[in-house]
C-alpha positions in Angstrom: 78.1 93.0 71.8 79.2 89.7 70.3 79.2 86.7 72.8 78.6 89.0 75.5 74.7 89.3 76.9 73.6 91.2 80.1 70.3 90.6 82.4 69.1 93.6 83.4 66.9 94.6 86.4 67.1 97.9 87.0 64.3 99.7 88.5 66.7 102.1 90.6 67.8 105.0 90.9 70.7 103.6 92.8 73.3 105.2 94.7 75.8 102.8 95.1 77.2 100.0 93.1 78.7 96.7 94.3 80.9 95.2 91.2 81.9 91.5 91.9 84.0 89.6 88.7 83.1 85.7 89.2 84.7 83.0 87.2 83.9 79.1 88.3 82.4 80.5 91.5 79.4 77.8 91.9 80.2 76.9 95.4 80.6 80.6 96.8 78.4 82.6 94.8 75.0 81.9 96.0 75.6 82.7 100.0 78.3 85.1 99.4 75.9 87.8 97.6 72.6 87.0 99.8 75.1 87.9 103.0 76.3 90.9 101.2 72.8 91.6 100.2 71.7 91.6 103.5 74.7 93.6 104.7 73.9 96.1 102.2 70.3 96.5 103.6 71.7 97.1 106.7 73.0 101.0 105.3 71.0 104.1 104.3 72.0 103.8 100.5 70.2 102.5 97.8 72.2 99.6 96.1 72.8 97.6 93.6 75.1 94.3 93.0 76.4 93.9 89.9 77.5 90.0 89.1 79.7 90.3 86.2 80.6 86.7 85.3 83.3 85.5 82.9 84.1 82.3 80.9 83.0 80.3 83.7 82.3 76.6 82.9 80.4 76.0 86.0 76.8 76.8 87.0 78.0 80.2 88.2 76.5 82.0 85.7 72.7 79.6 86.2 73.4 80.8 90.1 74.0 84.3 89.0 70.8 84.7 87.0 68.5 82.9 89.4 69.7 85.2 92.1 68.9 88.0 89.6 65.5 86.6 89.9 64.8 86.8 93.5 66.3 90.3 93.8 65.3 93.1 92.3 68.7 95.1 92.8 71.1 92.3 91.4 72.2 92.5 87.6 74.1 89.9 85.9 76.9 90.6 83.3 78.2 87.7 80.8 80.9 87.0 78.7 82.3 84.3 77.3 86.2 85.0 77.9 87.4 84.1 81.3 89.3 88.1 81.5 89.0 89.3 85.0 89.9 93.0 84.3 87.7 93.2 81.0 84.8 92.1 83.6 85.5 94.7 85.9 86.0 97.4 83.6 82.4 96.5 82.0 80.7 96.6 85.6 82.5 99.8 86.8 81.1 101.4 83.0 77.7 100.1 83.1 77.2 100.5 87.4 74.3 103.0 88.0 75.2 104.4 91.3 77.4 107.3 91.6 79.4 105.3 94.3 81.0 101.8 92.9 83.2 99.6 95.4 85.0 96.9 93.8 84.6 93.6 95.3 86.0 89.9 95.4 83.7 86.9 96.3 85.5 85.9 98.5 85.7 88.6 100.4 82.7 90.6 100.6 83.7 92.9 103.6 81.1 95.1 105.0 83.3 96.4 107.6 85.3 97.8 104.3 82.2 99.4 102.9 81.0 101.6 105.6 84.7 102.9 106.3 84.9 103.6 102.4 81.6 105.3 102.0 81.8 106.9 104.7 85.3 108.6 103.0 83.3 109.4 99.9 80.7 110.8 100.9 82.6 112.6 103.8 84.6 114.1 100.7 87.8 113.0 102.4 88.5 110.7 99.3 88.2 110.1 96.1 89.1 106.7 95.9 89.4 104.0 98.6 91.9 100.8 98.5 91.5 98.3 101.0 95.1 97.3 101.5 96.2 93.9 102.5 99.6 95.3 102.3 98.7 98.2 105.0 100.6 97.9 108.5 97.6 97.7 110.7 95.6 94.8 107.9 95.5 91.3 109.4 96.1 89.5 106.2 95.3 85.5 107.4 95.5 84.0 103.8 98.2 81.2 102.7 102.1 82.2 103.1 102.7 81.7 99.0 99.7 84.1 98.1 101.3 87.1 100.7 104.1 86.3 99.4 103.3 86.7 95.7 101.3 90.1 97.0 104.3 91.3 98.5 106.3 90.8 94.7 103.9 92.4 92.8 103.8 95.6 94.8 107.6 95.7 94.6 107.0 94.8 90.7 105.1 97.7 90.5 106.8 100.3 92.0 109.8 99.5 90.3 107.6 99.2 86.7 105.4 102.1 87.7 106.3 104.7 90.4 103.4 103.8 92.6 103.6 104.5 96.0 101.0 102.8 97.9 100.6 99.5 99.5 97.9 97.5 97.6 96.1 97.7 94.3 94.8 94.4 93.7 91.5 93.6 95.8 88.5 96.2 97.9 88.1 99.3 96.0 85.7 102.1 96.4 85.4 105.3 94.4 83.3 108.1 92.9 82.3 107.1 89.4 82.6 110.5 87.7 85.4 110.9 89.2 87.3 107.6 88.1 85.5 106.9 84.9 87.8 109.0 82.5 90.8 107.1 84.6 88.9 103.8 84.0 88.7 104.3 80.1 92.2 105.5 80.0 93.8 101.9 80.9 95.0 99.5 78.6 95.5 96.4 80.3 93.3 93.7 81.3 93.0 90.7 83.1 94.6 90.9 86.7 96.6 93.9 85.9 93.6 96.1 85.4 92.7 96.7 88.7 96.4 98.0 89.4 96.7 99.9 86.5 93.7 101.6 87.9 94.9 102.6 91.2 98.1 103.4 89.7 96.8 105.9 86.9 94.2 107.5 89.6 97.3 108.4 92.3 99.3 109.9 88.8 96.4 111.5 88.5 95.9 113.8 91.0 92.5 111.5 92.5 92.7 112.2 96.3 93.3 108.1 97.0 93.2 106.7 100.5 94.4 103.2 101.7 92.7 101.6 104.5 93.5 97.8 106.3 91.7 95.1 105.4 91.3 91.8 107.4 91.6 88.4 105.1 90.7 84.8 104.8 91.3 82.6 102.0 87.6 80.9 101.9 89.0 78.8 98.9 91.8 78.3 96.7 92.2 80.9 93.8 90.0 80.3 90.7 92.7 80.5 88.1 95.8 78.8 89.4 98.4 81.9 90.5 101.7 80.3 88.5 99.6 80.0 84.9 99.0 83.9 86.2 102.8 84.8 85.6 103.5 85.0 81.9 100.4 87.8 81.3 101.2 89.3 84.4 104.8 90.3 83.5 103.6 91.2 79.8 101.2 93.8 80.9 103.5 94.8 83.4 106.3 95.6 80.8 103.5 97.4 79.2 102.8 99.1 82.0 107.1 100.4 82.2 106.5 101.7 78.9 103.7 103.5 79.2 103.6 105.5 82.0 107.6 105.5 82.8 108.3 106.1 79.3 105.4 107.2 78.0 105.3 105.1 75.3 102.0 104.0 73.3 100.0 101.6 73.7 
């Protein structure tokens, strides 16, 4: 797969995959995924954690493996190219559990992933969004980052149609289910994960939102202004496909 190689630990069956994108994560990474791990223990599924790091040019990806070392359920994906949605496209395609939930490293919410699996295997949803944009979320990060949350969901129901509250962030979903949807998008970096939620509610996948509480435990990787430029290209991409329905 070119530059790309994998670690692989798998000794499963699992029933649920946890898929985190990392990029220059060094001073997170490492207590982040042993508290999710042991959050994880704490519910009657068998797990996995799938580390899918990207470009970073800090020991995240040395952290990464050694804590696929002391774990047997934690894989490591690596590639070269700092491409958040390319990352989390490759983790959702090669997760083994029939449940994936989406997660940030910063975030890590268990509260988030009993509600959601509860939902899925309750059969009340296909797909679970934890919205910071929800009325009842508690959203605690810097003004400048809600703000810019806030202009992207207008962005994208003007670009797109979509009707929720939140697309970027805590996702949860039945793989089968979503896997067609997931090869179907065309964008990557941080549009994916929209494009995703957006192509799953024109769908027809049964998609429920529910509030998220939110911290900023540190400032964004990539800075959120070099963001912009491939932001409003894939979102002009996004007008003319599924507005217009254009090709790709």
């Amino acid at each position: 797969m070119g530059n790309e190689t994998e670690v692989r630990d798998v000794r499963g069956p699992f029933n649920l995959s946890v898929v985190i994108p990392v990029y220059n994560e060094e001073g997170l990474l490492a207590t982040a995924v042993t508290d999710l791990l042991a959050n994880l223990a704490e519910i009657a599924i068998v797990s996995e954690v799938i580390i899918t790091e990207n470009g970073s040019k800090d020991r995240t990806l040395e952290i990464a493996r050694d804590l696929a070392a002391k774990h047997r359920n934690v894989r490591v994906l690596h590639s070269d190219e700092p491409n958040y949605g390319k990352a989390l496209r490759r983790g959702i395609e090669e997760a083994a559990g029939a449940i994936v939930i989406c997660e940030e490293i910063d975030i890590c919410d268990a509260d988030f992933h009993r509600r959601a699996l509860d939902l899925l295997t309750t059969r009340k949803a296909q797909m679970v969004v934890g919205s910071k944009r929800h009325p009842a979320a508690r959203d605690a990060r810097p003004a400048l980052r809600r703000f810019a949350t806030w202009v992207m969901n207008k962005l994208l129901r003007i670009a797109t149609g979509f009707r929720g509250t939140d697309t970027h962030g805590l996702k949860a979903f039945d793989r089968a289910a979503l896997l067609p949807v997931v090869r179907s998008c065309i964008v990557e970096k941080d549009l994916f994960a929209s494009e995703l939620v957006i192509r799953a509610e024109r769908t027809g996948i049964d998609v429920v939102e529910v509030p998220i509480r939110i911290v900023e435990k540190r400032p964004p990787s990539i800075n959120l202004f070099k963001r912009v430029p491939n932001v409003l290209r894939n979102l002009w991409r996004l007008f003319l496909i599924i507005r217009l329905g254009r090709k790709a």
